[in-house]
N, C-alpha and C positions, 0 to 999 in steps of 0.2 A: 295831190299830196305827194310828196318826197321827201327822202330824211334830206335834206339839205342842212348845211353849218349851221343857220339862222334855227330852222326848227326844230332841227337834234341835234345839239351840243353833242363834242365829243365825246364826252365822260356818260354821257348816256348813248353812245352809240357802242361804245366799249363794254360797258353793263349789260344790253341788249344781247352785242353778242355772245360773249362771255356765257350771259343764262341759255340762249339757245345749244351752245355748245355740250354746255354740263347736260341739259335737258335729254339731247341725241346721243350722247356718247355715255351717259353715267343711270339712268333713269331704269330703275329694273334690271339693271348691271347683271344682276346673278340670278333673276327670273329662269331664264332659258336653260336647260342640261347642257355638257360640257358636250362636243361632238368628234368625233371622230373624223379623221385621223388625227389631224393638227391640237384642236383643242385638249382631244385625251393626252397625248403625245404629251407636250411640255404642263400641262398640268401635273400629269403622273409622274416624268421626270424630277421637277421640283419639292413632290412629295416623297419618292424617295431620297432626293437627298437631304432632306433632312431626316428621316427615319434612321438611315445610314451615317448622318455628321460626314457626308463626304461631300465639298463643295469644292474640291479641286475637278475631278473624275464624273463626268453625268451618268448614271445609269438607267437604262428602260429597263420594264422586269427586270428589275436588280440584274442585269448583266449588263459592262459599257454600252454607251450610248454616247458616239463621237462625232456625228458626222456634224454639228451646228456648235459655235462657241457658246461659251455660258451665261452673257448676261441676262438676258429675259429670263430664264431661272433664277440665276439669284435673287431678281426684282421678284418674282412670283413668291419664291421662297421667304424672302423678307416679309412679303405682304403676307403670306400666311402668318407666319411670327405676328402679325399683327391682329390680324382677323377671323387665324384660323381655316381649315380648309375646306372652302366654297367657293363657290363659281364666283362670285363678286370676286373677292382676294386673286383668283389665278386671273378673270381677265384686267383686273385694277391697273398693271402696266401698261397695257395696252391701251387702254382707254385713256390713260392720261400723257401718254404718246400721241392719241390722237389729237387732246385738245392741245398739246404742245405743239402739232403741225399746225393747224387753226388760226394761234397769237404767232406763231412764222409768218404767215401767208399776211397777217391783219400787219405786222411789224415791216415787212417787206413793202407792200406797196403803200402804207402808208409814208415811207422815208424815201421812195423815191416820186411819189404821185399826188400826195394828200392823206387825208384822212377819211374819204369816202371811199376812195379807190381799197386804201387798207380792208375797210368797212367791208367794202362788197367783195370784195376777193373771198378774206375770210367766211363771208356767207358761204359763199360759190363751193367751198372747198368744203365746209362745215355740215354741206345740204346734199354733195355730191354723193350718189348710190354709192359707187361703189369703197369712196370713203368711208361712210358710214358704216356699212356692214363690216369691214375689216378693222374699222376702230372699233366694235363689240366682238370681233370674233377675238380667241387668243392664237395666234401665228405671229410668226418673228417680223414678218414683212412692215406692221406698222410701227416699231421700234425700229428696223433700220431706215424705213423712209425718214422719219423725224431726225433721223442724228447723220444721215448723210445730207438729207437737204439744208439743215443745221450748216453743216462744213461747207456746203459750197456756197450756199447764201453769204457765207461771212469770208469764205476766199476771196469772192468777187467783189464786193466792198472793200474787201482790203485792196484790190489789184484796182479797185475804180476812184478809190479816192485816194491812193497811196499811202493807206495806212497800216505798213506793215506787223501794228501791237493786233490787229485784228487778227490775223493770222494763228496765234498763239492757241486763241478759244476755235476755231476752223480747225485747228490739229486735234483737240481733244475731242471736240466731235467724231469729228473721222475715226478717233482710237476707239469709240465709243461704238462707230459702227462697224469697227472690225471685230470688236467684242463678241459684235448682237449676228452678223452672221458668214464674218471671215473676209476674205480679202476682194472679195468684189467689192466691197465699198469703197479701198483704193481703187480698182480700178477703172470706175465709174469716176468717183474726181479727176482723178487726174485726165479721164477723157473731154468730162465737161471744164472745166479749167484750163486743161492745156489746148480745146477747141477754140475756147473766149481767145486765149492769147494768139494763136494763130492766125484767126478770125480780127482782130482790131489790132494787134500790132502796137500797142500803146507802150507796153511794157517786156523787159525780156523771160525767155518762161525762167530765168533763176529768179524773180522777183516771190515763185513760189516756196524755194527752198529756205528755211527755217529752222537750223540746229537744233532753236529752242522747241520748237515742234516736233521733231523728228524725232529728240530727245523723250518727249511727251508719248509720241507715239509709244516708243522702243519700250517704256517704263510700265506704262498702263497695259498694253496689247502681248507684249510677249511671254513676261513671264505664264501665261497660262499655256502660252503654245509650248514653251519650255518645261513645264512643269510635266504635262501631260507627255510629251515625247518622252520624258528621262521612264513617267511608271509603262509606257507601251512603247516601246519602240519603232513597232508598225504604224503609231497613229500619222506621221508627219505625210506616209506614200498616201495614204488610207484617203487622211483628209483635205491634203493639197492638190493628188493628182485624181485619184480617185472620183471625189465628189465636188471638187472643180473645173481643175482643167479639162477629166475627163465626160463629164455632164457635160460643160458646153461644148467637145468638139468631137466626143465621137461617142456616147453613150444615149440612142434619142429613150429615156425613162418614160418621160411625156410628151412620145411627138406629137407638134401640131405645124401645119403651113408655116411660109417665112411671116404670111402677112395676119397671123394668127392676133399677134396684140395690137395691131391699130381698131379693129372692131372690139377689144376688150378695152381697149382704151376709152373709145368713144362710148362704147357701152357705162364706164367706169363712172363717166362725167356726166350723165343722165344726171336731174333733165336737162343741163346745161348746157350739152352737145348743138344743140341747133343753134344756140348762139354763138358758137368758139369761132367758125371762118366771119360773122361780122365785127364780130371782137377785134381779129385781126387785122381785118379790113379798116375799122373805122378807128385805131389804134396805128396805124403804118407800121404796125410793132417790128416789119422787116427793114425799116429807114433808119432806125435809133438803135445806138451799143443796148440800149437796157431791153427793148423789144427783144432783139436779134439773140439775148443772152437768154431770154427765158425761152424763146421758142427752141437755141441749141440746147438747153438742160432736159428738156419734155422729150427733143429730139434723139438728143447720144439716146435716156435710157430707151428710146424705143425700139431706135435701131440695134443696139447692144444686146437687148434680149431676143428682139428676130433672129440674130445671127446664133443665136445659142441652138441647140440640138434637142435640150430638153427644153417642154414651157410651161408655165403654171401661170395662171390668171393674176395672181395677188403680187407677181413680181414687178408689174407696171406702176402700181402704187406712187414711187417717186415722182413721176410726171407728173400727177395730176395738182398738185402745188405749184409748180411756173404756170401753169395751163389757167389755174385760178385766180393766178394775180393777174395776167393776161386780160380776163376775161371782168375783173374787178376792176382794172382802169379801164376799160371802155364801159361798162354801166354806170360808173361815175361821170364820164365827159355824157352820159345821154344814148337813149336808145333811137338814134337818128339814121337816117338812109335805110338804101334799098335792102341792103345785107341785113342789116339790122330786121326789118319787119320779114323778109324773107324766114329769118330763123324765128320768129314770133309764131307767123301762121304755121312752122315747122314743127315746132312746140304745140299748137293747138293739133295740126295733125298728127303727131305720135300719140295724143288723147285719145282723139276718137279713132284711129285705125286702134288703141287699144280696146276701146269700145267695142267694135266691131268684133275683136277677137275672143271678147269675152263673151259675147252674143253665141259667136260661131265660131266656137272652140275646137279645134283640131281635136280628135278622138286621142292621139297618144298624149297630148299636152292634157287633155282632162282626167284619160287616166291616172297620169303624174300629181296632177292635183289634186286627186281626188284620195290619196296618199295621206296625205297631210290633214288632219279634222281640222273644220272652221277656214281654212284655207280660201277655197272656193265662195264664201260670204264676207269676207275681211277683202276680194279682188275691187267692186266694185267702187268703195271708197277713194285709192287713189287713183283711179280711172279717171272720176269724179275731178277730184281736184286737179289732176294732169289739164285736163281740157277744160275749167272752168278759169284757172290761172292764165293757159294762153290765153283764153280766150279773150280777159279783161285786159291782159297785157297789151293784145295787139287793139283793144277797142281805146283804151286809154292813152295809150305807149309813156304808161307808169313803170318803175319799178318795182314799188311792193308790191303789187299781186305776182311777180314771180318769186319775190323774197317769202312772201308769205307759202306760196302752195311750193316751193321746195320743202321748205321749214315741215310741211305737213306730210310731205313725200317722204322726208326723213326721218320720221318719227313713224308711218308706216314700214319705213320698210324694218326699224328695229321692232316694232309688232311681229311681221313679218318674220324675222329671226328666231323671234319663241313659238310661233305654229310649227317655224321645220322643226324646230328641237324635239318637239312631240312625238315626233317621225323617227328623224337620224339619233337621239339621244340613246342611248342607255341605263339613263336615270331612274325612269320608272321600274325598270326591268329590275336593278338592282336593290330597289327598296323593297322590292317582292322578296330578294332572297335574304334580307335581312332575319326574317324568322325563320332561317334555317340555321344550322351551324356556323358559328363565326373561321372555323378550321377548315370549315369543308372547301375541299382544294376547287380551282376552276379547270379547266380545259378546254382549251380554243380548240374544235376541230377544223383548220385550214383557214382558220381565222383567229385574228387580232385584235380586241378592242381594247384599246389605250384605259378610252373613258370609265369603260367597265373597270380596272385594275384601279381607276383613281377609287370611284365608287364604290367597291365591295373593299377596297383596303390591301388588298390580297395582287401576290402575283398570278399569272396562266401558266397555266403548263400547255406547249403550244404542239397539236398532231399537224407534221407537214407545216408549216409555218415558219419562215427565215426570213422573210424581206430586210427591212430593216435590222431587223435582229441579228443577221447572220455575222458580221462581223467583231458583236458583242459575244455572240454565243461559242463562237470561235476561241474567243480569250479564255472564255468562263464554261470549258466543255464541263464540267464537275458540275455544273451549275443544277441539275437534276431536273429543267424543267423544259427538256425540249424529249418529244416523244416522235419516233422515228419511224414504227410498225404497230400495227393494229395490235401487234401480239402484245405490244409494249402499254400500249393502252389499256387492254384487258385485263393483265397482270395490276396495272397502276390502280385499275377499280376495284376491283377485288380482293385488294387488299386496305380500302377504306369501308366506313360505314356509308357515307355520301359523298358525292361527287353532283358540282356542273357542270353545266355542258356549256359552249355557246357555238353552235352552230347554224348554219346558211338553212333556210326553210326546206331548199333543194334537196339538199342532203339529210335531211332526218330519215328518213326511210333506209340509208344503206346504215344510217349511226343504229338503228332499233334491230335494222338487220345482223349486222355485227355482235351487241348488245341489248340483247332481249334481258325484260323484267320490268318491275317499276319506274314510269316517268312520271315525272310532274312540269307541265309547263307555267314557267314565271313571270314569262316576262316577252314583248317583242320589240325588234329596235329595226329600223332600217327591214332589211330580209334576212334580219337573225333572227332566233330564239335563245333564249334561256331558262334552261332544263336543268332538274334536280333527277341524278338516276340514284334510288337506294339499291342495286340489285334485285337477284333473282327472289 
């Protein structure tokens, strides 16, 4: 059995995926706590700006917060206006970023390959780990992947069929991803774009310039950089050299190796990765302009981000859409040759050496899981499916048994997402302090939680604590909530009825040392606590 034309009509392939899509990306949406950093982070931003009515200006603990542009906030914000504020509503953009990448990937290879290739692309993409996980988490990374790969999918159509009205909707895109998270989204088009042109020589690279685009851009994207420079003057060094140019060429934040994202990448395309080099193979996808373009688009971002200074895992993201349609027209043309079943029994191998590993678990990896409740009895299932998929796969050399045990791979691993929340969350912690004072001030000692600040309603008052904040807190020294010496702290408690705490488990002992008298523990999240002190 095969979805083939005859057996599965279009419009039921489209419906199919479609449900699968809503299924992994939408299904218990708001199940899981909000997590920390990322997710508290623009959660909590969004909520105060509406608390504040300030949606030119983001603020973190109501003090700026400039270092990312504003839309995925606004979008957050809107959806609260709609929903109200819950974790459904803060990840709702995201999610529907995701299933917009999805009908990309399904719309892309169906206009250049057919309508299976569309078909299985979009699975490929839909069923991909690390897709999936980033389409339920909220971080900006899957709002800009969807609106830069937007723009260049629709440049290159315009520069391959010489249709330059395409161009028009390719610019608003692009303005769309300068919005979501500043101007690497130009600089990534115009790497991938002016690569295509260099590379095929068809057309000359002014076939990209566009008045009317440019114009589009200037209208949409600047005034917020305008807007924001006229009330801080400091923001334009802050945010162009600072946490641009200076993050990718001499500030390592997040160092890792040059060759850090091709294993995150490969990682990313689980379980798909065994099949990508026969894809390619039984694809010549390096003989044909359309190949050659999806492997340079996968390619620039990968190299672009190696070459950066700092690296984060979720910035790979845009690749794994050309990688998918890639990998979408060659399971359409048939799972044939050496390459092909090579990456089958590859796929049944990454099963059972998982198997293996869960047998005979590395002592620091079980401690790690054994963190997380239910964890360690939710492993076995998609072990299960990993090697029962290859296994029919390579017995039959069908498709659906891999369409099928990805589909199931994908759905575990959003199970998956609400066990850590259990762990990394704050949520529970926070419903505990609900019966306490709704006044009662918080206090981060040497720690930050975003999530927390979404959940209790309330800012931190932060001991020792700058990172991100520091250039907020700079603008807004009056702001009364950053505390600098113990003395400052002692005086702060002491002159309320109650106070929280949230600090690192490590450290409880010097905070009681400090602060002797009544504690109450509330709550634990990650290797925090949260603590109620009434005084002595």
């Amino acid at each position: 059995m095969t979805f083939s034309s005859r057996t599965f009509p279009s419009q039921a392939r489209l419906v199919l995926l479609a449900a699968a899509a809503l299924w992994v990306f939408f299904r218990e949406l708001g199940a899981a706590g909000l997590m920390d950093p990322d997710e508290g982070r623009y959660a909590e931003i969004a909520r105060e700006m509406l608390v504040l009515g300030e949606w030119l200006l983001p603020h973190l603990n109501f003090v700026p917060y400039l270092e990312k542009p504003p839309l995925v906030v606004w979008l957050i914000g809107a959806s609260y206006l709609l929903f109200g504020f819950t974790e459904f509503a803060a990840r709702l953009p995201v999610a529907l970023s995701a299933l917009g990448g999805v009908l990309l990937a399904y719309a892309l290879g169906r206009r250049w390959w057919g309508e299976e290739a569309g078909f299985w692309g979009a699975l490929v993409l839909a069923t991909a780990g690390g897709y999936v996980v980033l389409g339920r988490l909220l971080t900006l990374d899957m709002t800009l992947a969807l609106f830069l790969n937007v723009a260049v999918a629709l440049g290159y159509l315009a520069y391959e069929e010489d249709r330059r009205r395409l161009l028009l909707p390719a610019y608003l895109a692009l303005a769309l991803a300068v919005l979501t998270k500043g101007p690497v989204a130009l600089v990534l088009a115009v790497l991938i774009l002016g690569g295509a042109t260099l590379w095929e020589r068809r057309r000359p690279w002014t076939f990209w310039l566009s008045p009317g685009g440019l114009a589009l851009v200037a209208v949409l994207a600047l005034p917020w950089f305008i807007g924001v420079s006229l009330k801080v003057p400091e923001f334009p060094r802050y945010f162009f050299w600072d946490h641009h140019v200076g993050r990718f060429a001499t500030q390592p934040i997040h160092p890792e190796p040059f060759y850090y994202y091709l294993p995150v990448l490969l990682a990313a395309l689980l379980p798909w990765t065994p099949l990508l080099p026969g894809a390619v193979w039984r694809t010549r996808a390096w003989a044909e302009p359309r190949g050659r373009f999806l492997l340079l688009w996968a390619g620039v971002i990968l190299l672009f981000y190696s070459l950066s200074r700092g690296k984060l895992a979720p910035y790979i993201l845009p690749a794994l859409l050309p990688l998918a349609v890639v990998l979408g027209r060659a399971l359409a043309q048939g799972m044939e040759g050496r390459p092909f079943v090579l990456g089958l029994a590859a796929w049944l191998g990454l099963g059972l050496a998982a198997a293996g590993l869960y047998v005979r678990m590395p002592a620091a990896w079980a401690r790690e899981v054994a963190k997380t409740p239910g964890l360690a009895e939710a492993l076995p299932l998609p072990i299960l499916v990993a090697a029962a998929s290859g296994a029919l796969a390579l017995l039959l050399r069908h498709r659906w048994p891999l369409g099928l045990g990805a589909l199931a791979l994908a759905l575990q691993a959003a199970f998956f997402l609400g066990l850590i929340s259990t762990y990394r969350s704050p949520r529970a912690a926070a419903l505990a302090a609900t019966h306490h004072p709704p006044d009662a001030p918080v206090v981060g000692v040497r720690y930050y939680s975003q999530a927390l600040s979404f959940y209790l309603r309330r800012p931190m008052h932060l001991f020792q604590v700058r990172g991100e904040l520091e250039f907020g807190l700079s603008l807004r020294p009056e702001s009364g909530l950053e505390l600098r010496t113990w003395e400052e702290v002692t005086q702060f408690v002491h002159t309320r009825p109650q106070v929280l705490f949230v600090v690192r488990r490590q450290e409880l002992a010097a905070l009681k040392g400090r602060l002797p008298g009544a504690w109450q523990e509330l709550g634990r999240f990650k290797d925090c606590l949260l603590l109620a002190y009434a005084g002595k």
